[in-house]
N, C-alpha and C positions, 0 to 999 in steps of 0.2 A: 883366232883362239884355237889352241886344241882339242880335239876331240877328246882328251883324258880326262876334261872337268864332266865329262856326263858320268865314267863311273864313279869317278871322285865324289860324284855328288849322291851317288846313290840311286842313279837314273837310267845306270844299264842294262839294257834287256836280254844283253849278251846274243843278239839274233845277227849277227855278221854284216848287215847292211854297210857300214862304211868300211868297211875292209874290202869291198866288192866295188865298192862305186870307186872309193881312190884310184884316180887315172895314175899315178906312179907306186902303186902299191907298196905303199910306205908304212901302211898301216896291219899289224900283225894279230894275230889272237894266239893264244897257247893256256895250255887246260893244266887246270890246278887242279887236281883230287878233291878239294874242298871249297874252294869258292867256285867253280866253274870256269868261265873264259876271262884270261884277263888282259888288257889291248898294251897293245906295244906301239908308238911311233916313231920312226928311222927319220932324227931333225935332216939329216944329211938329204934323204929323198924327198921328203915332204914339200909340195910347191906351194902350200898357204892358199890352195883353193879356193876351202870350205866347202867342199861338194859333200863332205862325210857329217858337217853337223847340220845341211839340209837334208839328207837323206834319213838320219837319226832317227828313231820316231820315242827317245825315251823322253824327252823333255814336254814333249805336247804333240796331240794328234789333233788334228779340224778334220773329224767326221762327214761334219755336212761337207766342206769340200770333194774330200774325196770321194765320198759315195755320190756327190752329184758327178765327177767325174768318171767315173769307173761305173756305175750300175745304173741302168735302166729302169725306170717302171717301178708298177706294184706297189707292194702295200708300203707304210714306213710306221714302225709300233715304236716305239722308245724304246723300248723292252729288248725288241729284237732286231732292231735295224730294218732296214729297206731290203722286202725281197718280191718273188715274181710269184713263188709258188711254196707248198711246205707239203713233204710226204714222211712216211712213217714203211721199214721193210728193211730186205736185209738180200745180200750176194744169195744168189740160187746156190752157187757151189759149196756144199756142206763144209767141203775141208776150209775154202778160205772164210769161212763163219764162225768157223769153230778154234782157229786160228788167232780170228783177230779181235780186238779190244772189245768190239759190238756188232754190228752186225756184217764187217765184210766190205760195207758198200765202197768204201775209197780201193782198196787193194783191188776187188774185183773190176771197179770200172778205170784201173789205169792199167790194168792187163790187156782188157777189153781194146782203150781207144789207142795203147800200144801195138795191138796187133789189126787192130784196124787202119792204122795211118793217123787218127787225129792226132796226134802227138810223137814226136820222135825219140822222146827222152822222159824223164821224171825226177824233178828234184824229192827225195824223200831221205828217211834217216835209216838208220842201224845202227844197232850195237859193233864197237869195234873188237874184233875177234880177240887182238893182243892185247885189249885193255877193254874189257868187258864192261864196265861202268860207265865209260867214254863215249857216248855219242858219236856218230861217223855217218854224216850227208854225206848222200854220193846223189851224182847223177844217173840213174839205174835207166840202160838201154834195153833190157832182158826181163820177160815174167819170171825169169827166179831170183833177180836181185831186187825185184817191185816184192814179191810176197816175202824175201829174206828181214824187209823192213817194216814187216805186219806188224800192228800191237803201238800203243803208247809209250811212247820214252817220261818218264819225271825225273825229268834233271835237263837245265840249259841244253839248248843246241843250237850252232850257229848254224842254222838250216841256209842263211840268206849267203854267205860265203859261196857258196857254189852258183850264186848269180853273173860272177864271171866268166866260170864255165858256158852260162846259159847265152853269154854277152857273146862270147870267145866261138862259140860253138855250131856247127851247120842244124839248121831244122829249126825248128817248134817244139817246147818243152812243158809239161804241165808242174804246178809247184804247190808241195804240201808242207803245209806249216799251220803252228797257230797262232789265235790274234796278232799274237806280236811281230811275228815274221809276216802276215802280210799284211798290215801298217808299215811296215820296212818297207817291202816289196813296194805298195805303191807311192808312197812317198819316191822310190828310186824311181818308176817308173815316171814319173811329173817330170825327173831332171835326166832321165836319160831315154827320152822319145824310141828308142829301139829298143828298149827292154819290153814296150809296150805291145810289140806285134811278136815279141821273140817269146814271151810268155802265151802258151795257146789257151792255157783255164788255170786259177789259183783255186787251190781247196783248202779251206783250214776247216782244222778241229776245232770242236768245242774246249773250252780247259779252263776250268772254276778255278787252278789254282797250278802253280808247277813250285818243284822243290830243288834248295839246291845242292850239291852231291853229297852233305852231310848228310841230309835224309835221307837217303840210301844207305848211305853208312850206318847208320844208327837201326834204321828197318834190319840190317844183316847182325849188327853188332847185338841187340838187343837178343837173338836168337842163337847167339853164340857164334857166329859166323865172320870170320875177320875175310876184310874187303881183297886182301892177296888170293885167298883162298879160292875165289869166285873164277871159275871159267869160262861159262858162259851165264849173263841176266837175262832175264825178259820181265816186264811189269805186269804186262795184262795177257793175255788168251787163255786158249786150253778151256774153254767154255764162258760163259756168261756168267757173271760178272769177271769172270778171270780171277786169274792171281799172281802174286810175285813167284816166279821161279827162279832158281840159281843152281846150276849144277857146277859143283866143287871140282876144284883140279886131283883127286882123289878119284873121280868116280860116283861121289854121292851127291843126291841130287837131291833140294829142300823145295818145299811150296808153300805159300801161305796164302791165301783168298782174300782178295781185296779189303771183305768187310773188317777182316782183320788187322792187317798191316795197314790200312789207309785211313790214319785216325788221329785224334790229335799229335799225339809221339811225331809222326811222319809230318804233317801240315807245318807244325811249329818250324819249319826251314823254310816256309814260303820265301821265295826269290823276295828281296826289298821291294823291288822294281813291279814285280810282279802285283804285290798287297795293293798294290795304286789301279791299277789295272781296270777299266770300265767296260771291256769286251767277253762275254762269255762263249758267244755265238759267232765269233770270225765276222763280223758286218759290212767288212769292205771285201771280200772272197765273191769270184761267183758263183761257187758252193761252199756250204758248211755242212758240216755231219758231226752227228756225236750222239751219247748213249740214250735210247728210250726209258727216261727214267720214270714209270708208271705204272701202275700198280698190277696192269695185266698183263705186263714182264718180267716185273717183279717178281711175282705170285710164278709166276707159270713159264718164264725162259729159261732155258741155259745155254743157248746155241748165240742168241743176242741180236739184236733189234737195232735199226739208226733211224735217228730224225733226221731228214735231210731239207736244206732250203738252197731252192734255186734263187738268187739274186741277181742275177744281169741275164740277158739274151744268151751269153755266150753259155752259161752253167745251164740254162733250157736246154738247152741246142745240144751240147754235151750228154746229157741225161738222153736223149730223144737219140742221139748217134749210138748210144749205148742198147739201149731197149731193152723190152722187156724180155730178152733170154738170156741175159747178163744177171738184172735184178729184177727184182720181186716188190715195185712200189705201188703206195695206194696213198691217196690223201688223207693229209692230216690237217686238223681244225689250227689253227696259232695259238688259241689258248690253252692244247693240249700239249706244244711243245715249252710255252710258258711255264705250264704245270710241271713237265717229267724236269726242268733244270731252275725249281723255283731257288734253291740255299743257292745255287751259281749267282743267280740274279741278288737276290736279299747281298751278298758277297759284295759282289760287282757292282754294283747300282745303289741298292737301297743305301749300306752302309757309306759307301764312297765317300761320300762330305763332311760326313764326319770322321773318318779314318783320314782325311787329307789336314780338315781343321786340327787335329789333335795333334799330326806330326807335327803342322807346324809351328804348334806352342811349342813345342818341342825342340824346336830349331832346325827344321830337315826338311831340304827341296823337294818339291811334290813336282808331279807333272798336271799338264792343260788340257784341257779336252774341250773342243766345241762342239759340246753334244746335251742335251734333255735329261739331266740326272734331277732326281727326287729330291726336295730339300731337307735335311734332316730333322729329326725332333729326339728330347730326350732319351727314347729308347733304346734311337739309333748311338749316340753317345756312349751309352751305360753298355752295351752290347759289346760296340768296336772297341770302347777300353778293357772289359772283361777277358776279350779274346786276345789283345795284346799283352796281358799279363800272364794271363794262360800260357801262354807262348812262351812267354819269358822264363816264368818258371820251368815249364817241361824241358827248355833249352839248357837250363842251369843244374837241374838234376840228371838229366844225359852226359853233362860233362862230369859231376862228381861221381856218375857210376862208371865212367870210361867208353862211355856208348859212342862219343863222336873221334876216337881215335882211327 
């Protein structure tokens, strides 16, 4: 069977996995302005493998597999997955703090284990310079094209695409993505045992939610700003919490602050694929990092803070190669990282079975997860259909005001 029936069904994550693993690379992606990635397959090279719908990970993840595979030790909360250790701290280096989404820690410690040796390479993203809304994984060999990728992307990336490179390529590479890219990732790694020693540490982000390139469009359009106009984007830096920036092919340059542009208007694009989604915190990564959301950063940051959790030997090990003149960490309790990303969770988890029950009155493929989710109860119900109509609406008056052109 092809691999077309996962976005056909509503099930793509758009994260590049089987376009990587296809041994006759028969399988293509190419970026639509509006829906994001959409896959291509060449019947003529295609050999009827199947390596591309095991590596998939839209249709169903087995958690406990994986993570008894891949991760060591430590604790296991439901909440937050299996990990070694949990700290709370940010990059010493003020510029890349200040810079990036929160506090630093991924950019500053793959500069760090770049010019130390742990790693020869970095899968991370950027914005593409000619098409500034467009996502652009690269393999960055160089600390100015690791910090050129600072900041959170919302919008699809096929981050997992450049796992050929990683397959193709001399050295040991570190690979940053979220939940969904490294569910990809290790699923590939299960079927292709050299991915396994060729990957030296996975980091994902935290990410409650991702949008797809209409939301962008609409964040611009709603503010007057047509998506040609834009020269260069960025989502998040420039301080704590950050903000949208966009500097015009004119010269002019706009900002708006998170709390402002990231709100229902912008959410109402949530990826399909994405709404399904039971990971808040990267659970199969052997680090995750994402924003300290708590009341004494709230209150009192603007430079930005990360929770970070070590989950395998190797994310230790990393951290510990790194030390303390790179960052600045201290421990954190688990029910404090619970707290700063509780709406992630309630989102993720809480909602979940009944956001799945409800599509599938509905008539629409959901994905599987062998994992500890909460079972629902009416409020969980009256919520999850609240917010899908909300959605609905705010998507139907964006198109009569012309907001998603």
């Amino acid at each position: 069977m092809s691999i077309l029936w996962v976005p056909e069904a509503g099930l793509c994550v758009q994260c590049g996995t089987c376009a990587a693993a296809c041994p006759t690379s028969a399988i293509q992606m190419a970026w639509d302005g509006r829906r994001g990635y959409s896959l291509s397959v060449a019947p003529g090279q295609c050999s009827d493998c199947g390596l591309c719908e095991l590596v998939c990970p839209g249709p169903a993840v087995d958690f406990g597999q994986l993570a008894g595979a891949f991760l060591d030790g430590g604790e296991n909360d439901p909440r937050l997955g299996r990990y070694r250790s949990c700290y709370v701290g940010h990059a010493r280096d003020e510029g890349i703090r200040w810079d990036a989404a929160s506090g630093g820690v991924i950019t500053a410690l793959l500069m760090a284990g770049l010019k130390e040796g742990l790693f020869d390479g970095a899968v991370v993203t950027r914005m593409k310079p000619e098409s500034p809304l467009e996502p652009m994984p690269i393999v960055a060999t160089t600390e100015e094209e690791i910090r050129a990728a600072t900041g959170s992307k919302y919008c699809p990336v096929p981050a997992n695409l450049r796992l050929r490179e990683v397959l193709d390529g001399e050295g040991r590479y570190a690979f940053v993505g979220v939940p969904c890219h490294i569910h990809g990732l290790r699923l590939a790694q299960t079927r292709l045992p050299r991915l396994k020693h060729k990957v030296a540490v996975c980091i994902s982000l935290f990410c409650g939610l991702n949008m797809s390139p209409v939301g962008t469009r609409v964040a611009l359009r709603r503010r007057g700003i047509l998506p040609e106009e834009v020269a260069e984007l960025r989502y998040r830096g420039d301080g704590w919490p950050g903000a949208l920036r966009a500097r015009l092919r004119d010269g002019q340059t706009y900002r708006e602050g998170l709390y402002s542009y990231f709100g229902d208007s912008f959410s109402a694009y949530e990826m399909a694929r994405c709404y399904f989604c039971s990971d808040a915190f990267g659970e199969l990564a052997d680090l995750s990092c994402g924003d300290a959301w708590l009341t004494e950063y709230v209150e009192n940051d603007n430079q930005g803070t990360s929770i970070v959790f070590a989950r395998s030997r190797r994310g230790a090990e990393i951290l510990a190669a790194v030390g303390d003149a790179v960052l600045e960490l201290a421990p954190l309790p688990a029910e404090k990282a619970i707290q700063s990303q509780r709406n992630a969770i309630l989102w993720k988890k809480g909602w979940l079975q009944a956001k799945v029950s409800l599509a599938q009155l509905a008539g629409k493929q959901t994905p599987s997860y062998e994992q500890e989710l909460p079972a629902p109860g009416l409020k969980d119900y009256i919520a999850a259909g609240r917010q899908a109509v909300t959605r609905s609406l705010l998507r139907r008056w964006h198109r009569v005001r012309g907001f998603q052109a």
